[in-house]
C-alpha positions in Angstrom: 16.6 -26.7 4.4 15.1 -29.9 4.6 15.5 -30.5 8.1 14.1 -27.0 8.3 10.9 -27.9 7.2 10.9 -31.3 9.4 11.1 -28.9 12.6 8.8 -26.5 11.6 6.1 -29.7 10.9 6.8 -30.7 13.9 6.4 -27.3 15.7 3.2 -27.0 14.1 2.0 -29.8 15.2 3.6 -30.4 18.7 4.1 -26.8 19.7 2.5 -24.5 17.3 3.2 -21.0 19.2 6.4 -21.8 18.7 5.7 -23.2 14.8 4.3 -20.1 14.0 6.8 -17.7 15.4 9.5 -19.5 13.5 7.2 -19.6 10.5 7.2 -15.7 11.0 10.7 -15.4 11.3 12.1 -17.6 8.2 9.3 -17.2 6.0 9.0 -20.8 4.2 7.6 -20.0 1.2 8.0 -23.4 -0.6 6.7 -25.0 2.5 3.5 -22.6 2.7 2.5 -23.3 -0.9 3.0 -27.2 -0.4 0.8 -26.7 2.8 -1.7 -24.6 1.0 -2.3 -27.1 -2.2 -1.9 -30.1 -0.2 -4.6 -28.5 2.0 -7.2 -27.8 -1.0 -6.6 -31.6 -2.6 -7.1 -33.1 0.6 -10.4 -30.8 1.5 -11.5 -31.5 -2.5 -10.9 -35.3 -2.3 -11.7 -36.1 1.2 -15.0 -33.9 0.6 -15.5 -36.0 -2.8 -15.7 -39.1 -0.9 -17.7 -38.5 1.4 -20.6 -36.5 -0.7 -20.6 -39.8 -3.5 -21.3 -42.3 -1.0 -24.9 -40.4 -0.2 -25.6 -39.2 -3.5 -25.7 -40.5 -6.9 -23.0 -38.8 -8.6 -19.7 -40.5 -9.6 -16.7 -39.4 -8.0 -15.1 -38.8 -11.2 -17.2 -35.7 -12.0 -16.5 -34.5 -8.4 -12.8 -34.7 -8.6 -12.8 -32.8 -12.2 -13.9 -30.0 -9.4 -10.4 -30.3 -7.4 -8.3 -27.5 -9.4 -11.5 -24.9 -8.8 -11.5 -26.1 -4.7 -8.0 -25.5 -4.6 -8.3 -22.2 -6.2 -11.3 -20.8 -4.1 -9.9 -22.0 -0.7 -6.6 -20.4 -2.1 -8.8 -17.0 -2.6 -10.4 -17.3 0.6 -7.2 -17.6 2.7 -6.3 -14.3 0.8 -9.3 -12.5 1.4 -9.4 -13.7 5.6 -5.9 -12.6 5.8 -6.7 -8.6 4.5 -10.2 -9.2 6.5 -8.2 -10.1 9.7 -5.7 -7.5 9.4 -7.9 -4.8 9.1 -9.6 -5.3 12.3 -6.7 -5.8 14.0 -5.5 -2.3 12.7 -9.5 -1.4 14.0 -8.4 -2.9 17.4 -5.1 -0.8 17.5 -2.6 -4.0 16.6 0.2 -3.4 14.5 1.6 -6.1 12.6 2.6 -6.8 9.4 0.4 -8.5 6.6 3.0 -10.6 5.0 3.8 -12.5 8.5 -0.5 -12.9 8.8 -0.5 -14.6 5.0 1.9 -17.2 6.0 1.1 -17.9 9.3 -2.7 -18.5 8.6 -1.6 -20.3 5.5 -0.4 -22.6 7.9 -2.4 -22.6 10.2 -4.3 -24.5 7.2 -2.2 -27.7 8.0 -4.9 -29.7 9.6 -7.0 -29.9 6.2 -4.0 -32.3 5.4 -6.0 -34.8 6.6 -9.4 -34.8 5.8 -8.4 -36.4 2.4 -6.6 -39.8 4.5 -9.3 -39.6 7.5 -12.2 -39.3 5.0 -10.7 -42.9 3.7 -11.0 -44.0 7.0 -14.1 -43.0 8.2 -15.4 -44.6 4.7 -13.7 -47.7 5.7 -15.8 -47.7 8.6 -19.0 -48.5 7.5 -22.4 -48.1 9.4 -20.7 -45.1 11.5 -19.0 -43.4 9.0 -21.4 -40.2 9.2 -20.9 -40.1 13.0 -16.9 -40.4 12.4 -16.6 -38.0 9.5 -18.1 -35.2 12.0 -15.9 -36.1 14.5 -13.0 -35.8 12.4 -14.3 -32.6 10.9 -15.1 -30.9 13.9 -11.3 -31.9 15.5 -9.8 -30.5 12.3 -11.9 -27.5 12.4 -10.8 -26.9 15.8 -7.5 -27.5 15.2 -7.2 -24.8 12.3 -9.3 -22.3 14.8 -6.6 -23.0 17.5 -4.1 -22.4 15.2 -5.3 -19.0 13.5 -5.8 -18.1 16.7 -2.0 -18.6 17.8 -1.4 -17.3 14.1 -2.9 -14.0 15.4 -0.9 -13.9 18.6 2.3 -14.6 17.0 1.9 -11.6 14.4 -0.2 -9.2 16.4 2.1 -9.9 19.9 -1.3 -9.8 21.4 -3.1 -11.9 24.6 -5.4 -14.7 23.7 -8.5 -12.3 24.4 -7.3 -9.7 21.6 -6.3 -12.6 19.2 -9.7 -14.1 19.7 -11.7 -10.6 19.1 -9.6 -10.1 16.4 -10.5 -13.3 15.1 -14.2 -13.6 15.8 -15.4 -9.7 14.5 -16.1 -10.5 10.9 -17.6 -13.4 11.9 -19.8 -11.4 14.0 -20.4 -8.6 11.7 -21.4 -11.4 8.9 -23.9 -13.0 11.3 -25.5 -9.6 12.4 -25.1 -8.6 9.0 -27.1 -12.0 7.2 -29.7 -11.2 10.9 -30.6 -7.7 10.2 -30.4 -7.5 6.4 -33.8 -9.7 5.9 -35.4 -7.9 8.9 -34.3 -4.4 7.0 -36.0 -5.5 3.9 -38.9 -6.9 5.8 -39.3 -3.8 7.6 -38.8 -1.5 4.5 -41.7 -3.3 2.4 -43.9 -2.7 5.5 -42.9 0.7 5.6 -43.9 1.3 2.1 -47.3 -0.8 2.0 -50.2 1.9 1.3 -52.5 2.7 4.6 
């Protein structure tokens, strides 16, 4: 089982279509909840070092915080992956949910290592801002690439459905946070006495 895990990493990592569709298939469950913790430690400390070394609080109080990061990027994997499917069932994909949960939960991988590259870019110095948004934005697009295969493995869809199944809520949100204040604004106008 071990050597199990070993390929899958290295799926994930080296060809991560084919990660994910075994991830589908065999359904690692003790290798999706190491993945998911690991994930929400490494975003709590690697997030903990670099917020104290531009502010004044001690890194102690910040890492009392890493139980209620892990928990809340826990909650938020859950709540994308019933988001998610239900616009793909909007966009006429059929797939199952339980394949979604664990291929976007590892499709969290990448978060691995903001925790190790956080140390680094802290061990860097005068450029550590500049690195730690390099590293952030690689990782970010990383975990984007591989929700998007996630998507395509569970859905059996084309890179254009995966990717508008994908970017809808994120749409939706923005129009939403756009035209909510303008709604209000427009509403208060509406009601001001002539």
């Amino acid at each position: 089982m071990e050597n199990n895990y070993l390929a899958l990493l290295y799926d994930l990592i080296a060809h991560p279509g084919r990660g994910l569709s075994r991830a589908r298939d065999d359904k690692p469950w003790i290798f999706l909840v190491a993945v998911v913790i690991l994930s929400g430690i490494s975003i709590a400390t690697g997030t903990t070092l670099f917020v104290s070394s531009f502010t004044g609080m001690g890194r102690i109080a910040l890492f009392s915080n890493l139980f209620l990061v892990t928990v809340l990027l826990t909650l938020f994997w859950v709540i994308n992956v019933g988001i998610l499917h239900f616009f793909a069932e909007v966009w006429g994909k059929r797939g199952s949910v339980i394949d979604l949960f664990i291929t976007l939960g590892l499709a969290m991988f990448p978060f691995v290592f903001v925790s190790p590259l956080s140390l680094l870019a802290e061990g860097l110095g005068g450029g550590r801002v500049f690195f730690q948004a390099l590293f952030t934005i690689v990782l970010l697009l990383w975990c984007f690439l591989l929700a998007l295969s996630a998507i395509r493995e569970v859905y059996f869809s084309q890179t254009f459905e995966a990717l508008l199944i994908l970017l809808t809520p994120i749409i939706l949100f923005m129009l939403l946070f756009i035209f909510l204040p303008l709604a209000y604004i427009l509403l208060a106008i509406l009601s001001l006495p002539l």
